[in-house]
C-alpha positions as a Markdown table, in Angstrom:
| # | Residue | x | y | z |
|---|---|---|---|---|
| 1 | Unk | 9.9 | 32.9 | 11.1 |
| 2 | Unk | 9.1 | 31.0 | 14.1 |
| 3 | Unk | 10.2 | 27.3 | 14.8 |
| 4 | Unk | 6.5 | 26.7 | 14.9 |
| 5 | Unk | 6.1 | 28.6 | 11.7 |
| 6 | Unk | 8.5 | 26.4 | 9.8 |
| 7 | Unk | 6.9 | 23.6 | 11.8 |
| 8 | Unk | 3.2 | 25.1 | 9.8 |
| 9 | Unk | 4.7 | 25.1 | 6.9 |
| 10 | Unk | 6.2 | 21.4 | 6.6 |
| 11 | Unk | 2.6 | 20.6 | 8.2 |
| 12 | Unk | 0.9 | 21.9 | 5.7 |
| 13 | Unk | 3.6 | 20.9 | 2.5 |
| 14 | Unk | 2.6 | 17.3 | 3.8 |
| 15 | Unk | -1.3 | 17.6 | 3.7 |
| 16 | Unk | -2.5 | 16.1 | 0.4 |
| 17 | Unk | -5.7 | 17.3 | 0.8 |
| 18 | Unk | -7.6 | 14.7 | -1.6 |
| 19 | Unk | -10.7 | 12.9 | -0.7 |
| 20 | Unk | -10.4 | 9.1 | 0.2 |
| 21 | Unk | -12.2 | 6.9 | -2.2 |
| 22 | Unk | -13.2 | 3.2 | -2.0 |
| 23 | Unk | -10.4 | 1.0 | -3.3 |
| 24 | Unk | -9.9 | -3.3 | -3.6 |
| 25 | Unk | -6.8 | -2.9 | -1.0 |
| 26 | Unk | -5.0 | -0.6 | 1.3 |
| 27 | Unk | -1.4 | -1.1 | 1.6 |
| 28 | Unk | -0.4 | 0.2 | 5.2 |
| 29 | Unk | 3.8 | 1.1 | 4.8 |
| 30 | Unk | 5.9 | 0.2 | 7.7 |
| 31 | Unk | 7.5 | 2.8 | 9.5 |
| 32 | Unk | 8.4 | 3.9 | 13.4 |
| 33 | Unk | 4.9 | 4.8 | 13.6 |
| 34 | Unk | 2.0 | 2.8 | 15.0 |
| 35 | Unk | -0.5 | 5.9 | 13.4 |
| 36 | Unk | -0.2 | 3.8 | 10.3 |
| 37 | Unk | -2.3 | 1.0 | 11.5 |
| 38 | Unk | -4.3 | 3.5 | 13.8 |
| 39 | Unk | -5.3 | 5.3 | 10.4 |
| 40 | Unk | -5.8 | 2.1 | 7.8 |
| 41 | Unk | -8.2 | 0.4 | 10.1 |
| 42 | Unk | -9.9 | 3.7 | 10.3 |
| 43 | Unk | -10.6 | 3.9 | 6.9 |
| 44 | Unk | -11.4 | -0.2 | 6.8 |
| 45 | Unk | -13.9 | 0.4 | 9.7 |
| 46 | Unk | -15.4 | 3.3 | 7.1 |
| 47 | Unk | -15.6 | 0.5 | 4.3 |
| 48 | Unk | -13.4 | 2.1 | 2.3 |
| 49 | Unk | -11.7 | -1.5 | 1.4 |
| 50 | Unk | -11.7 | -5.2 | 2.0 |
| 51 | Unk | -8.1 | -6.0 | 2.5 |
| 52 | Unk | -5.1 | -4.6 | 3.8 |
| 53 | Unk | -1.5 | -5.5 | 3.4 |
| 54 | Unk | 0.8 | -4.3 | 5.7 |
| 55 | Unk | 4.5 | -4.4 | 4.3 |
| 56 | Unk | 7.5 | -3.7 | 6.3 |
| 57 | Unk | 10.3 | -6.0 | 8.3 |
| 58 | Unk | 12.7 | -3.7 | 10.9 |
| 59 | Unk | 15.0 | -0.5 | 10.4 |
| 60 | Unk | 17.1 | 0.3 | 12.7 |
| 61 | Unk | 15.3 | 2.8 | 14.2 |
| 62 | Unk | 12.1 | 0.4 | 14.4 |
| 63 | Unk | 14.1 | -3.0 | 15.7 |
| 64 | Unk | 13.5 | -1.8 | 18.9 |
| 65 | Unk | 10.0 | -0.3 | 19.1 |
| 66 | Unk | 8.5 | -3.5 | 16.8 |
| 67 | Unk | 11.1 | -6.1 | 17.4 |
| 68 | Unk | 8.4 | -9.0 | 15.4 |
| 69 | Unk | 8.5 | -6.4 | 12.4 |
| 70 | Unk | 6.8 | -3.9 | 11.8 |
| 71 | Unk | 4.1 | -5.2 | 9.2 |
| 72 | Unk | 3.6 | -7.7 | 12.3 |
| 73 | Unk | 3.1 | -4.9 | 15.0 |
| 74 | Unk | 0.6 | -2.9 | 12.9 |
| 75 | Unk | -1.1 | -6.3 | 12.2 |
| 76 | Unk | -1.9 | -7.0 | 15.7 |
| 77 | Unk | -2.6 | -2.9 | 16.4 |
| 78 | Unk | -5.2 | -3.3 | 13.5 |
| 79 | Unk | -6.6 | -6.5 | 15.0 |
| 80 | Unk | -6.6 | -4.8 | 18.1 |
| 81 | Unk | -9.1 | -2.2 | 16.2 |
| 82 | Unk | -11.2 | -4.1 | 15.1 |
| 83 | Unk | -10.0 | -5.4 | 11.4 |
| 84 | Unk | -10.4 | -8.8 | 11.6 |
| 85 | Unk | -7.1 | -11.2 | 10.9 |
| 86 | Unk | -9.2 | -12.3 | 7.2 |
| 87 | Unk | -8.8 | -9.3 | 5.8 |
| 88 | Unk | -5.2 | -8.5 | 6.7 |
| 89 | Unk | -2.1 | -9.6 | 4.2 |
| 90 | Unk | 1.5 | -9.4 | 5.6 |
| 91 | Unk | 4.5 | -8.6 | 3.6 |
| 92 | Unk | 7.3 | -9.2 | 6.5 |
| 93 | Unk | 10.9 | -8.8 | 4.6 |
| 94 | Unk | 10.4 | -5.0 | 3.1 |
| 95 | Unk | 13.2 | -2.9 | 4.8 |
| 96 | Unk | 12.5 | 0.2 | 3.3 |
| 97 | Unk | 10.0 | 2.4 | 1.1 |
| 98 | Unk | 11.7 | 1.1 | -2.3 |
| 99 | Unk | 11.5 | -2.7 | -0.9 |
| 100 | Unk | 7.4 | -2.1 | 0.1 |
| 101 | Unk | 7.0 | -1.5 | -3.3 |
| 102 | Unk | 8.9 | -3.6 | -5.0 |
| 103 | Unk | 8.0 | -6.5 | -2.9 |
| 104 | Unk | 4.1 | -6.0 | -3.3 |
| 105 | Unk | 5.2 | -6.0 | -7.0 |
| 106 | Unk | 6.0 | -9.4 | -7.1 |
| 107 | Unk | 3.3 | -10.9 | -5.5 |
| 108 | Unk | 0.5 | -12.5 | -7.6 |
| 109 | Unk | -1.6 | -14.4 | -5.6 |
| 110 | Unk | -5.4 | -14.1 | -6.1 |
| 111 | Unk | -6.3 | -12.5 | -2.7 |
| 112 | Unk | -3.5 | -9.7 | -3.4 |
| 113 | Unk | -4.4 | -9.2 | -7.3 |
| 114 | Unk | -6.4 | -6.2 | -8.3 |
| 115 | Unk | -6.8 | -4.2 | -11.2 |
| 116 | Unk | -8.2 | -1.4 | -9.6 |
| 117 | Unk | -5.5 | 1.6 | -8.3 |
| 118 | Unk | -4.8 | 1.1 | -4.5 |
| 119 | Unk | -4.1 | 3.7 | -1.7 |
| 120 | Unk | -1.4 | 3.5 | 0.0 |
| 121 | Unk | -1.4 | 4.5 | 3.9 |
| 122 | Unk | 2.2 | 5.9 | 4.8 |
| 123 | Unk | 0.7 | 7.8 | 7.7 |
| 124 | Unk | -2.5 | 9.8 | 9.1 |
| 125 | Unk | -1.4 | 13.3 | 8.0 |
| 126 | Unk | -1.2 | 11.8 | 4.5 |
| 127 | Unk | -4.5 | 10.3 | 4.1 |
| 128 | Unk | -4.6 | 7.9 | 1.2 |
| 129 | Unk | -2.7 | 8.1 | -2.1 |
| 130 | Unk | -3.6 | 5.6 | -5.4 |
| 131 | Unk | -1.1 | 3.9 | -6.6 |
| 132 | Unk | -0.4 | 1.4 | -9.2 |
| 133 | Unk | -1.8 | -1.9 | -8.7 |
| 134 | Unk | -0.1 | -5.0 | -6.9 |
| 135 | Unk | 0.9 | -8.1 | -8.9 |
| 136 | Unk | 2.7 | -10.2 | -6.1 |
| 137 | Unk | 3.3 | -13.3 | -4.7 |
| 138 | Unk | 4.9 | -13.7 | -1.5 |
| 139 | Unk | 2.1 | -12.3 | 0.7 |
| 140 | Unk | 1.5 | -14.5 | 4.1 |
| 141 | Unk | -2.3 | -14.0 | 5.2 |
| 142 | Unk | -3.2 | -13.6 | 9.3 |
């Protein structure tokens, strides 16, 4: 096998390949790439959802490309879409995939609360996943 062939078939491994539905919230996971936010406030342009929470603080290997954070970053690159700042949540201290989670999980304001499942949007090659619903407090609107 090629390099590209491998290359197809981690490309392909990652492909969920499940049709997005409409959901209360979209929770947009920090990461080193900006896609993230490119992708969520596609699918909040297509009225898929009403409010976004974008969770993440800094890794190491994202200090330096989002220095504010990178719930911040994708905030402003979701603004900068056309999501306006009403419908977008941040959760700024999450350092990791583990901390996203369990972070959203303590929230409980009212704007954050929903009983119904909830994508998540780790990425654009990964389309939107349900996941259990958030019960938080902590959240900081825009």
């Amino acid at each position: 096998m090629s390099v590209m062939d491998d290359a197809q078939v981690l490309w392909d491994y990652h492909q969920m390949h499940h049709e997005p539905r409409n959901t209360d919230i979209a929770i947009g996971l920090g990461s080193h790439d900006i896609g993230v936010a490119e992708h969520t406030a596609d699918l909040y342009r297509q009225g898929r959802f009403p409010l976004i929470v974008f969770t993440g603080a800094n890794a190491p290997t994202t200090v330096e490309v989002f220095p504010r954070g990178e719930a911040v970053h994708y905030a402003e690159r979701a603004e900068q879409l056309g999501v306006p700042d009403t419908a977008i949540v941040l959760e700024e201290h999450a350092r990791n995939t583990g901390e996203n989670f369990t972070r959203l999980g303590r929230c409980s304001t009212a704007r954050a609360s929903t009983r119904s499942p909830q994508p998540s949007s780790a990425g654009p090659t990964n389309n939107v996943a349900p996941t259990r619903p958030a019960r938080s407090s902590g959240l900081s609107s825009r």
